[in-house]
C-alpha positions in Angstrom: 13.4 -56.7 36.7 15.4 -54.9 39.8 13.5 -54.2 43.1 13.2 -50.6 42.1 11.4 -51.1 39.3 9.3 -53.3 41.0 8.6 -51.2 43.4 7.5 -48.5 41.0 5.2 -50.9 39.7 3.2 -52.1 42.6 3.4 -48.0 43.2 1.2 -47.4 39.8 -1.1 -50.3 40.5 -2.1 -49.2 44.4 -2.1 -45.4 42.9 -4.9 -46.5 40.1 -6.6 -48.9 42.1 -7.2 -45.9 45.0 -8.6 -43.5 41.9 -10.3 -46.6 40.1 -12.2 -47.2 43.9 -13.0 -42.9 44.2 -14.1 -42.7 40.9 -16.7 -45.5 41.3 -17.5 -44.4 44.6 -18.6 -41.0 43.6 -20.7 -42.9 40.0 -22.5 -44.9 42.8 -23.1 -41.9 44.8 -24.6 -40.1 42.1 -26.5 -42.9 40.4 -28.0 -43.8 44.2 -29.3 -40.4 44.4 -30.6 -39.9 41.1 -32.6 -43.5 41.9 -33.8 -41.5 44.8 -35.0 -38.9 42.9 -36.7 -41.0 39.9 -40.6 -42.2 40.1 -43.6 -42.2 38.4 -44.4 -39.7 40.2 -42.2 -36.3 39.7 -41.2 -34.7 43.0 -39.5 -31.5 43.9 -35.6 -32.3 44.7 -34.9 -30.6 47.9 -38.7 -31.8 49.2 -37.7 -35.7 47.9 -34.4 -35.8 49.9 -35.5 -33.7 53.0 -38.9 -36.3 53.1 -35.8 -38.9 53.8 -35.0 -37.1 57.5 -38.0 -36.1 58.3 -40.5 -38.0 60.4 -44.2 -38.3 60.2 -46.6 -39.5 57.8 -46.6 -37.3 54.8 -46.7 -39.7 51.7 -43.8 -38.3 50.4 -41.6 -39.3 53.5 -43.5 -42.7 53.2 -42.5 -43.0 49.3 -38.9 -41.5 49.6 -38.3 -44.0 53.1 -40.7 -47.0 52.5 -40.4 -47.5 48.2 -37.6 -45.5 46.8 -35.4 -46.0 49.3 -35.4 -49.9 50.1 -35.0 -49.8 45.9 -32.2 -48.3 45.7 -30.4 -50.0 48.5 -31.2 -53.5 46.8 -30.3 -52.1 43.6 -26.9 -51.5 44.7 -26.2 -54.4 47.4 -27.6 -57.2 44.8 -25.5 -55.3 42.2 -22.2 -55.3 44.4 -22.6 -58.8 45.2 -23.3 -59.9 41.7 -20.2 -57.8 40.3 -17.8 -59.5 42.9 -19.4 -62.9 42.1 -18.3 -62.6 38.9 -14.7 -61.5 39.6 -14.4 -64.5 42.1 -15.4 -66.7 39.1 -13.4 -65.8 36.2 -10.5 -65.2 38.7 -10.8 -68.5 40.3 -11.7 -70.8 37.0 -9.6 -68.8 35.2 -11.6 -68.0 32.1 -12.7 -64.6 31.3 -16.1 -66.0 30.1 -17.4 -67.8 33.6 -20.1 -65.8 35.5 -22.5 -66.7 39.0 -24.7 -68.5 37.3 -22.4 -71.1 36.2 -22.9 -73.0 39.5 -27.0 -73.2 38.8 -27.5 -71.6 42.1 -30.0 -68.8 40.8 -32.5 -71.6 38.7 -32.2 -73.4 41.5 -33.3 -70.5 43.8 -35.5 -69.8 40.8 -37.3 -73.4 41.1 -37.9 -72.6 44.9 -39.9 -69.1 43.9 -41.6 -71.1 41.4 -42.9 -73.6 43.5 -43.8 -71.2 46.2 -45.7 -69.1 43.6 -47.1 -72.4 41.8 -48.6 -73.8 45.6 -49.9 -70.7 46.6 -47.8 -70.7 49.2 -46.4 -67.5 48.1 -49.5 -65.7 49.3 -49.6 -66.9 53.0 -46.8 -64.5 54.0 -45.0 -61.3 52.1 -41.6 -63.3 52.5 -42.4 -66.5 52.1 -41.4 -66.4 48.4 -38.3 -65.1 49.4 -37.5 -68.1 51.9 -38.4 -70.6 49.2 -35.6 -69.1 46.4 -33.2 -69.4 49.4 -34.2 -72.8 49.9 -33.8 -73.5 46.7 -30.6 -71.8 46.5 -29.4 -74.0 49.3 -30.3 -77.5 48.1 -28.2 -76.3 44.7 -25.3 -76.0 47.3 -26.3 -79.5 48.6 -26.2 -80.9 45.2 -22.9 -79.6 44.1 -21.0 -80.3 47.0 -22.2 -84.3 46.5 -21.6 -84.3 42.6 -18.6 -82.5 43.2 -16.8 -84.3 45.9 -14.4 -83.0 48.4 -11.4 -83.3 46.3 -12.9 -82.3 42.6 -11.2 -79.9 41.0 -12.3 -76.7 39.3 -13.5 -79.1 35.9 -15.9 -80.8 38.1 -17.3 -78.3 39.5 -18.3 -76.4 36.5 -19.6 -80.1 35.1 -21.8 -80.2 38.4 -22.6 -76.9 38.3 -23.9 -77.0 34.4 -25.9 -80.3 35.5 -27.9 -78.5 38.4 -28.4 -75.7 36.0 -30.2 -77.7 33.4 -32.2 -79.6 36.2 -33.5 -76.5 37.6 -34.5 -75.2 34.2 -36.3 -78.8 33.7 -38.1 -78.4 36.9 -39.2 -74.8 36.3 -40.6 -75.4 32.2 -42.6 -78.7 34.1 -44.2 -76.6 36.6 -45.3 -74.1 33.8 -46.2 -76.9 31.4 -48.6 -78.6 34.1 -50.1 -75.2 35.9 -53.9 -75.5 35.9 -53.5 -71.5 36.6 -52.9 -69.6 34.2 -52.7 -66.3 36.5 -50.3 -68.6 38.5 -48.3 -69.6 35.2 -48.1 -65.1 34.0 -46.7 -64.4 37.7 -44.4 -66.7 37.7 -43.2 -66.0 34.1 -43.2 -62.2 35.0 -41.4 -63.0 38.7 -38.3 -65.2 36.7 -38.0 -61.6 34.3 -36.0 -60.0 37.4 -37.5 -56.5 39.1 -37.1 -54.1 41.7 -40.5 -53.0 42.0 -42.7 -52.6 45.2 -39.5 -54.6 47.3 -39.6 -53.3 50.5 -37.3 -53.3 53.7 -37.7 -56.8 54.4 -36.2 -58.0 51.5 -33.2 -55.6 52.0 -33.1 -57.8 55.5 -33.3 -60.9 54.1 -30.7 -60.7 51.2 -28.4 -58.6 53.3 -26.8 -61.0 55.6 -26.3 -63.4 53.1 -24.8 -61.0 50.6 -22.5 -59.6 52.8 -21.3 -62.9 54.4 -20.5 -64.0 51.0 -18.8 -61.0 49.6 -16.8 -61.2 52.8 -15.6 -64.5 52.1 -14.6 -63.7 48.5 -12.9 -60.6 49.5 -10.7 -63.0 52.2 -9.5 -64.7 49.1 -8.0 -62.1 47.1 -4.4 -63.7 47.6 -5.1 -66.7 46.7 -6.7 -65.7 42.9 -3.8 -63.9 42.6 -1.7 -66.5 43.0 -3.5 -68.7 40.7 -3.0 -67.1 37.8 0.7 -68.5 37.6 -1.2 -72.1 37.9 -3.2 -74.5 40.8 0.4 -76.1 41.2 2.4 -72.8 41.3 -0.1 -71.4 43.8 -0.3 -74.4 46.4 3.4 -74.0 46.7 3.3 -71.0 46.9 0.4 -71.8 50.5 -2.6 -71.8 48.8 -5.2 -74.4 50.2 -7.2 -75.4 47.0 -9.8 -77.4 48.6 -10.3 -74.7 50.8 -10.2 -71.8 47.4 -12.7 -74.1 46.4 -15.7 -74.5 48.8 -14.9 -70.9 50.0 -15.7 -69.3 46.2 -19.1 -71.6 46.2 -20.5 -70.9 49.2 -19.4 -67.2 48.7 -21.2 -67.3 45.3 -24.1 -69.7 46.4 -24.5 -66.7 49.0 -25.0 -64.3 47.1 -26.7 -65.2 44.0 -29.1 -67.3 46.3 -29.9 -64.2 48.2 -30.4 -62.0 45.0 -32.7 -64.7 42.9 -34.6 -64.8 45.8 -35.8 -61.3 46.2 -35.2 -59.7 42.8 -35.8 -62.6 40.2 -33.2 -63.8 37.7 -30.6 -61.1 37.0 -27.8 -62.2 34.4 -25.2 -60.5 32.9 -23.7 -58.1 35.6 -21.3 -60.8 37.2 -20.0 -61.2 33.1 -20.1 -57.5 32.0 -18.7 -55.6 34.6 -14.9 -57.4 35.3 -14.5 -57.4 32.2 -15.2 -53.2 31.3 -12.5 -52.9 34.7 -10.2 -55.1 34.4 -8.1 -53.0 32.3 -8.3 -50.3 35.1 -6.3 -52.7 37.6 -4.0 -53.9 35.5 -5.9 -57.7 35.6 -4.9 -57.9 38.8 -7.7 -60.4 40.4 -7.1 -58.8 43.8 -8.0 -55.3 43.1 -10.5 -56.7 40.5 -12.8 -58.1 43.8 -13.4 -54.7 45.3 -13.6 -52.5 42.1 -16.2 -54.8 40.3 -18.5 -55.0 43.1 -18.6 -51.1 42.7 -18.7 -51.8 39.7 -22.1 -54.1 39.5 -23.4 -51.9 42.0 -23.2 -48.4 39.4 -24.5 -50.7 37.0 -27.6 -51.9 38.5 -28.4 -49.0 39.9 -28.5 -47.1 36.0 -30.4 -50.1 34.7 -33.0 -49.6 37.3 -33.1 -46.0 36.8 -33.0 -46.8 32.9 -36.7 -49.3 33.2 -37.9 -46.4 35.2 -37.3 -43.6 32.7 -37.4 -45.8 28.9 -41.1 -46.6 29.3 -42.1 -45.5 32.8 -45.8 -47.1 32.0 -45.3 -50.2 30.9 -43.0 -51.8 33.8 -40.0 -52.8 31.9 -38.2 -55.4 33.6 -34.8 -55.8 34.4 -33.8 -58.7 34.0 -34.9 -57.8 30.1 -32.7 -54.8 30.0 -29.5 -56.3 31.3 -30.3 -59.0 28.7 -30.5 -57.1 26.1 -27.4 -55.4 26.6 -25.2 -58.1 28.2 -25.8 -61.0 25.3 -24.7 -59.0 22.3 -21.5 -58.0 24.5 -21.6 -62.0 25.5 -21.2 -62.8 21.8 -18.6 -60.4 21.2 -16.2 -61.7 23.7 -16.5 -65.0 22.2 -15.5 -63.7 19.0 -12.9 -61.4 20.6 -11.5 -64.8 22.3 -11.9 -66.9 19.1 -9.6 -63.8 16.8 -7.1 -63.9 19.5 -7.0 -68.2 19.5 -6.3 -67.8 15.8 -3.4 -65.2 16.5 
């Protein structure tokens, strides 16, 4: 291959990556409004999105600015982060099948909720279930970074990672089977389904730092995937710092899906789905894969919300439930795409 067609190449890939990144760009745009604009309540359009500038207290400017709002903008930061998490993990372990919650991070922020909800400490303060998901979140980190080692490799990470996740899901069926509540035991069953509901601007505060440190910090690494792909040998001659690769993608993820567990429940399935419907559009390039999946997850959460809202707008779908529904049959037919192609 001579320089010119190489050139020509890269050419193609920046072109469709720019129209991969406006295309997305204007779905989230749209899909943000429209979450706007969707409620139990049905409002008149150009009322709904003037109540957003306007000051006062008219209770549509307090539902547009205080409910609908904060929704939305959780919808699509938890969804962004979630859709880059997922890029960062099937570009760094290499295996189109890996997603956020390999590491166990969410159960373990999970277990932290739980706990909070369980003690009744939950009720002392509107974040204080919140706080306890993120310190849950962090003693996963804790965990795998002393199973794991400074020097294990990518193998021992998901082995560590797989081990916190099944400890966490002990600790959280024990605190269920031994609840002397059972008002306790239904909210914490209905917390761990994943909503948006009634979340307010302090959870947009809380996850928001965290989410965008961490998508920061798997952005920084889009080199490095890249250069994986040709191997963990072929890249650290070629300058890539492994360890570093390493501790960087966990605390990025930990970040992140900490952050989200904590103030939306468990949410599966973006970080798996949405790399793989985009991959095609970047040519499998896990450098433009970063920035176009976390628009990615972002669209997506967003229409899933929307979606609880509008498929039975009485009953309080969750969505957690939704995503599952639609993300484990598409689960199962990756493994049998992988399995046909094995067999090839």
């Amino acid at each position: 291959m001579n320089e010119t067609t190489s050139q020509t190449i890269r050419q193609r890939g920046a072109r469709g990556l720019r129209l991969t990144l406006i295309a997305l760009s204007l779905l989230v745009a749209v899909l943000f409004v429209t979450s706007l604009l969707i409620g139990p309540i049905s409002m008149p359009v150009g009322e709904s999105l003037r109540a957003l500038f306007q000051g006062g207290e008219d209770p549509l400017v307090l539902v547009m600015r205080e409910l609908r709002l904060p929704r939305a903008v959780l919808a699509a930061l938890i969804g962004a982060g979630l859709g880059l998490s997922g890029a960062a993990m099937q570009g760094y372990l290499r295996n189109p099948l890996a997603e956020p919650g390999l590491l166990g991070v969410s159960g373990a922020a999970a277990v932290g909720a739980v706990l909070s909800l369980q003690s009744g400490i939950a009720a002392t303060a509107a974040l204080a279930l919140p706080f306890a998901g993120l310190g849950g979140a962090l003693v996963a980190v804790f965990l795998l970074a002393l199973l794991a080692g400074p020097r294990g490799g990518s193998l021992t990470l998901i082995l560590a990672g797989i081990g916190v996740s099944a400890l966490a899901g002990a600790m959280v069926a024990l605190t269920l089977n031994l609840s002397p509540d059972p008002f306790a035991a239904n909210e914490i069953v209905f917390w761990m389904l994943g909503s948006l509901t009634d979340r307010s601007w302090d959870h947009v505060l809380l996850a928001l730092p965290f989410i965008v440190l961490g998508s920061a910090m798997l952005l920084s690494q889009g080199r490095a995937f890249s250069a994986l792909t040709l191997g963990e040998d072929v890249a650290a001659t070629l300058g890539v710092n492994l360890t570093r690769l390493r501790w960087t993608v966990l605390l990025g993820v930990a970040a992140i899906v900490g952050a989200s567990t904590a103030v939306a429940g468990a949410i599966g399935f973006v970080g798996l789905v949405v790399p793989h419907i985009l991959r095609r559009s970047v040519g499998a390039r896990p450098a433009h894969l970063l920035p176009v999946s976390a628009l990615g997850g972002a669209a997506l959460l967003l229409a899933a919300d929307i979606a609880v809202r509008v498929i039975l707008p009485g009953r309080d779908l969750k969505l957690g439930v939704l995503l599952a529904i639609l993300g484990a049959p598409f689960f199962l037919h990756l493994i049998l795409r992988t399995r046909l192609a094995q067999q090839r």
